[in-house]
N, C-alpha and C positions, 0 to 999 in steps of 0.2 A: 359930091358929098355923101347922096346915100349911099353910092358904091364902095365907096371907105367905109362910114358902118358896116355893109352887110360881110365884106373883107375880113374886118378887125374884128368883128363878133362871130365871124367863122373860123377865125384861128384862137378865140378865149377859149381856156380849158373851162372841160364841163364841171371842173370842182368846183368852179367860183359857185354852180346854181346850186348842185348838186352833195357837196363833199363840204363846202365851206359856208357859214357864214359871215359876210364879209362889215356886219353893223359893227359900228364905236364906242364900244362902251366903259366910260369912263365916268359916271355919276356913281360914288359910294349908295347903295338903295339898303344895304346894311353889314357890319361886318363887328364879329365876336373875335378876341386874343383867350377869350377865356381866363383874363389875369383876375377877375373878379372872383370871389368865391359868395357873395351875397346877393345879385342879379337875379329877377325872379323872371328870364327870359328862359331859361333852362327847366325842367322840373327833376331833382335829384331824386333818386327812386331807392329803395334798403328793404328787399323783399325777399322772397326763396327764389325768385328767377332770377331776378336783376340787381346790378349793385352800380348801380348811376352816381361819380362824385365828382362834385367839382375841384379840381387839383390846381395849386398855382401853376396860372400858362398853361392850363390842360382840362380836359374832360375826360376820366376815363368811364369807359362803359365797360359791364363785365355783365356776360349774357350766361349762366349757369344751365338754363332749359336745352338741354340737348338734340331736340325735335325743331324747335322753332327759333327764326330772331325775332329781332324788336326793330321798331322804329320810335324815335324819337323829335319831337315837332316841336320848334319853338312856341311860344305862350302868346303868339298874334295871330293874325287874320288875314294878315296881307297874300294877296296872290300876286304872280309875276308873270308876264308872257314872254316879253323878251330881253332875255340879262344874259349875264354870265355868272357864273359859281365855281369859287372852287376853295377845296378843301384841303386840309393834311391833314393827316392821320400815321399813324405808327400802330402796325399789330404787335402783339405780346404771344411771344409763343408758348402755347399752351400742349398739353396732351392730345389734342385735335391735332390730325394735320391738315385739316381744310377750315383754321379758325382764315374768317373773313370779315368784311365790313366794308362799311360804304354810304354812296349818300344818296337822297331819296329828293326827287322833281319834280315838280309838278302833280303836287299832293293837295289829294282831300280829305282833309280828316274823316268827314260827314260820312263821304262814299268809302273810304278805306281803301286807296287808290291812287296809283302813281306810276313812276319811272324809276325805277332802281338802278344806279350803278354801284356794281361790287367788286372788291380783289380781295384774294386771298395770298396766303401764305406760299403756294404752289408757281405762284407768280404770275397768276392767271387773273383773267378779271369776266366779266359778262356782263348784259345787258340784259334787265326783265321789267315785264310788268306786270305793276300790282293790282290786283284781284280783289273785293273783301271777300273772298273765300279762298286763294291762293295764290299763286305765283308764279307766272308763266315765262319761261326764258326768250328772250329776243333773238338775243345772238347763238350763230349754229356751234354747235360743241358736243361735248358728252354735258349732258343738263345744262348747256346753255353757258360751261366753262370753257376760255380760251387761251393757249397757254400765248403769252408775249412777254418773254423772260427779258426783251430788249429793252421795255418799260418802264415793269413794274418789280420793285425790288420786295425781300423779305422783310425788310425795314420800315422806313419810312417812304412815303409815298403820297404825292399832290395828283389832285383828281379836278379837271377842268370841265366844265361841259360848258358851251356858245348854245344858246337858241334864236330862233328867230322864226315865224312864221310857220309852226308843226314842225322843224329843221333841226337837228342837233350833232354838233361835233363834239366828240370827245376824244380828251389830250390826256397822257396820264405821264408826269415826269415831263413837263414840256413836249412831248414827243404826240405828233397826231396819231390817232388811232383809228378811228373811224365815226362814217356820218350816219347817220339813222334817222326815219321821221316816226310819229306816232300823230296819228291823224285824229283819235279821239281824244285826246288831251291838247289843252292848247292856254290854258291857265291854273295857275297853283301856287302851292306853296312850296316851302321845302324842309329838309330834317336830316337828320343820322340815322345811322343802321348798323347795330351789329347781330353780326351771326349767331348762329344756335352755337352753344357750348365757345363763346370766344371773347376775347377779350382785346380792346382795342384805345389809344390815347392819341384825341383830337386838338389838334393843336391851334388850327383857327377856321372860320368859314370867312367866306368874303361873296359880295354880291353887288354884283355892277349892273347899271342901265345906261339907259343912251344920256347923254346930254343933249338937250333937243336947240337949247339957248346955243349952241358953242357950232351948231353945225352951220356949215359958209351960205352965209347970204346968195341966194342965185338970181341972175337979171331977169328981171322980168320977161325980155324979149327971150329969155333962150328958151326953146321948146323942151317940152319932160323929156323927148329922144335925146336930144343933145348933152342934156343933165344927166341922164345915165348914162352918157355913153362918156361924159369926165370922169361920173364916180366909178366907171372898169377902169378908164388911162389911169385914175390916181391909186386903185387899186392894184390893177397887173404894176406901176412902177414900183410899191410897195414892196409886193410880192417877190418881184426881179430883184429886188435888192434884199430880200432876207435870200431867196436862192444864192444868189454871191457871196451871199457871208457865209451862208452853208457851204457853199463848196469850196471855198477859202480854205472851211475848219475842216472838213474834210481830206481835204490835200494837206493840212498843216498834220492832223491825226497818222493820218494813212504813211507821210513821210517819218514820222514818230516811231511808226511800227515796222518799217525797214532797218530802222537802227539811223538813219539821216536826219539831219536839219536843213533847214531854209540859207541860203547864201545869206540873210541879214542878220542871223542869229550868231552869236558870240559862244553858247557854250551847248554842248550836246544834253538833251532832256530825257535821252535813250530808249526804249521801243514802250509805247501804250498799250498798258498791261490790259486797258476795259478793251481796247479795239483789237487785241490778240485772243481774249476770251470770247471776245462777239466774233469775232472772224472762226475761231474753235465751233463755239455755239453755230454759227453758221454751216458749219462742216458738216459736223453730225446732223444736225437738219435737216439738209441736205440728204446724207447718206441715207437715214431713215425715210424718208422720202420715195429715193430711188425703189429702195427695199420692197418699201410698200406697192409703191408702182410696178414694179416685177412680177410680185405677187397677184396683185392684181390685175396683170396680163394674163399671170398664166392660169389665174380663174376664168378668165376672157375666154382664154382657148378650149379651159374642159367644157364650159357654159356652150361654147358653139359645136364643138364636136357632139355632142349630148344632143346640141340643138337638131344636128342635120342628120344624128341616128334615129332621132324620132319623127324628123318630118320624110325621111325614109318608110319608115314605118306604118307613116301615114298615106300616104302614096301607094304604097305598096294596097293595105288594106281598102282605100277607096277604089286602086282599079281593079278590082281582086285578081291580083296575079301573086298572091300569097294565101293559095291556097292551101297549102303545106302545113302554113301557121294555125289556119283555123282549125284544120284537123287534127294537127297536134293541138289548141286547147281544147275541141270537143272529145277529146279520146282522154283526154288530164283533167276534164271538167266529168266525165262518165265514170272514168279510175275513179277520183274520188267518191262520187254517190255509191260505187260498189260497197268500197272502204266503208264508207260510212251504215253502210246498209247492212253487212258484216258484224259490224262493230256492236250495231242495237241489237243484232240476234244473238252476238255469244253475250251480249248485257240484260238480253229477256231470260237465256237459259240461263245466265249466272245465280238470276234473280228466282227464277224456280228450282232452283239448287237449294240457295238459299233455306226458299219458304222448306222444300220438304227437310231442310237440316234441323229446321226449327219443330217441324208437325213431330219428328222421331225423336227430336230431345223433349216434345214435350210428351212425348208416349215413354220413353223411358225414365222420362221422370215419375208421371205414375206409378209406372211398374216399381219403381226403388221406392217409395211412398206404402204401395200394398205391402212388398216385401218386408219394408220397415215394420209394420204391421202387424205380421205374422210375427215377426219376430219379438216383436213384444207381447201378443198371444202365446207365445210359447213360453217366452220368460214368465211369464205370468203364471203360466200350468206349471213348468217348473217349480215356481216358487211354492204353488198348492202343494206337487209332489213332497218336496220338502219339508213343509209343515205335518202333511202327513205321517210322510216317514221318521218324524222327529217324534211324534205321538207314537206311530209306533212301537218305538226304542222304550219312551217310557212305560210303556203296559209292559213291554217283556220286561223293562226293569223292573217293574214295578211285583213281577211275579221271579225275578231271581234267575231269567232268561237270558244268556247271551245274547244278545241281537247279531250278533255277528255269524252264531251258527244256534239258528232256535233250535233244531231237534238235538241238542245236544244236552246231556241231563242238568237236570237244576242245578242250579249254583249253588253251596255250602253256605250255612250262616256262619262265618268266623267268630263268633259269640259263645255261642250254644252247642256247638257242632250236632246241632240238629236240620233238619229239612223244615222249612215252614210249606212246602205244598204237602199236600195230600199223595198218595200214592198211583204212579205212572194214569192211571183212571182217571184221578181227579186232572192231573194233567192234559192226559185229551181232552176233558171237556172245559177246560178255560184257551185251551188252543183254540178249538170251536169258538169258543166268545171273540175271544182277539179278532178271527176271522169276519164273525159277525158286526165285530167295531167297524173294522177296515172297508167290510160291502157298503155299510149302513153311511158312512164317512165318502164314498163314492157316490153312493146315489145323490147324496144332499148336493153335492161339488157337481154332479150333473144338473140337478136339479135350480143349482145356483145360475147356469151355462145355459138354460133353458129358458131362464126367466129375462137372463141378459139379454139373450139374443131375439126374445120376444118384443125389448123393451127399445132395441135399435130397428127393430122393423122388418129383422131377416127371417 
């Protein structure tokens, strides 16, 4: 007998422990159709982020915040360790193309903390856990996104998850997806989730536990080995017989997609248009795949050709029998300190270029300064001249003198046709005066030029 257990427990697949949870859970522990619109289980929210309403047969949530989602928690207290859950939901395609939603397990209000399952629009779903300060991805992806177009539709879509003992499957579409544990979480509660900038309509939750009354009486004689080792027989036969009905539909699919029917069927139902697209879908996956993995060889190959010219290099250098090398870089390490040493001396003389371009612009700035100088000393005498000579004009006029040629005889009085000077005598000695105006008019303009120049210090 033990050699049949240890036989039949050496050929159970590892899913049973591992990939599946294999509890019965058939006790309603709560379930919403959302037909209600007055239920104070839900909290309906009408805010700048969020627009929470209850819809006949529906909840929609519309998440406006573009940075962050929401979660949403029903209005009790109950926590749950080991049930099953599952959801529908329908996304609304929005401007976003990653509007997403989901449902939230094994939650703590308190701590801000949980198990997130998500799908989006892309047809992808993930795995994360919540944080109260953020939100870590479980599952491997680009951010923890994983595309399973086989799934999860753009539509409508049921989200299942089994737990039992830290253990969790998740099915999405009937379809298994995969098992996960999270080992600090192991009671909660649960809620909704939709995405930053998304918009999403929930169509019911549902939420199952064990029935503990309904499960079979065991004999008292039989040992707990023997007990478990019924509940894998009644399990693996469970199991074998949904595999047979899979493969049944599979072969009924698959003949579908040939363009055939079963010898029992009556009329042709002609080729499966979902299992000609997944087969498609397949292809390119596939190709993409290859692609990648090519690619990825022949990175392999640069990655080690690279690898084995430097560990050449290396070799080379530790036994030194590259001496070639070293002296080519101490002759390319000495080039450049010349270079460089070159460089600081035409940038020292550039630099005294420089300073003396500036000493001679500022010396011949001076020089244009004095010169400006002068040259307004001279305007100046100039302008004395002038004034002088403007005086002068008027004494000779003033005595009937040309100015233009003095020793030229008096000027006629047109009046009188008389002379008003005195005769040639009297004219020389007012010549004489004139002259004596004009010395007397010099000295003072010296005299003036003497005191100026006393008075600036020269």
């Amino acid at each position: 007998m033990k050699l049949f257990k240890f036989i039949l427990l050496a050929f159970i697949p590892t899913s049973l422990f591992c990939q599946e949870v294999a509890n019965d859970f058939n006790k309603i522990l709560f379930k919403d159709n959302f037909e209600s619109t007055k239920d104070d289980i839900w909290t309906q929210t009408y805010n700048v982020d969020n627009l929470f309403i209850k819809q006949s047969n529906s909840f929609d949530l519309i998440r406006k915040n573009p940075e962050l989602g929401y979660f949403v928690i029903p209005n009790h207290n109950e926590k749950y360790n080991s049930y099953e859950i599952k959801v529908g939901l329908s996304l609304i395609k929005l401007n976003r193309k990653k509007s997403s939603a989901g449902i939230l397990i094994m939650a703590d209000r308190d701590k801000s903390s949980g198990i997130l399952i998500e799908i989006n629009q892309k047809r992808q779903y993930r795995i994360c856990r919540v944080y109260p300060d953020r939100i870590a991805p479980i599952s491997k992806g680009k951010e923890g996104w994983i595309n399973y177009p086989f799934a999860v539709t753009k539509e409508y879509n049921e989200i299942l998850v089994r737990t039992n003992n830290k253990v969790y499957d998740l099915y999405i579409n009937q379809k298994y997806i995969t098992t996960f544990s999270e080992i600090e979480l192991s009671k909660g509660n649960f809620g909704l989730y939709i995405g930053p900038a998304s918009r999403a309509s929930f169509k019911f939750i549902e939420l199952l536990g064990e029935d503990i009354k309904q499960n079979p009486k065991t004999d008292p004689k039989t040992s707990p080995e023997d007990a478990a080792l019924s509940q894998i027989i009644i399990q693996l036969r469970n199991d074998l017989a949904k595999k047979d009905a899979e493969i049944e539909d599979l072969k009924t699919k698959l003949k579908n997609c040939n363009g055939t029917t079963s010898l029992n069927t009556t009329q042709n139902h002609g080729i499966d248009t979902a299992l000609t697209n997944r087969n498609r879908e397949l292809t390119s996956l596939n190709r993409d795949l290859e692609n990648e993995n090519n690619t990825l060889k022949a990175e392999l190959l640069k990655a080690k050709a690279e690898l084995v010219r430097l560990q050449k290099f290396k070799d080379e250098i530790q036994t030194q029998q590259s001496g070639d090398i070293i002296i080519n870089l101490t002759n390319l390490v000495t080039t450049q300190k010349d270079k460089i040493s070159e460089l600081e001396t035409k940038t020292t003389l550039m630099q005294d270029e420089i300073t003396q371009v500036k000493n001679d612009n500022t010396v011949l700035t001076n020089q244009i300064m004095k010169r400006d100088e002068h040259i307004n000393n001279l305007e100046i005498k100039n302008h004395e001249l002038d004034s002088i000579n403007a005086k002068y004009r008027d004494i000779l006029l003033r005595f009937n003198i040309d100015p233009n040629n003095p020793i030229a005889p008096v000027l006629e009085n047109k009046e009188d046709n008389t002379t008003q000077n005195p005769p040639p005598k009297t004219e020389i000695i007012d010549q004489d005066y004139i002259n004596k105006l004009i010395e007397k008019e010099r000295e003072e303009k010296k005299r003036k030029e003497e005191e100026e120049r006393k008075r600036n210090g020269n």
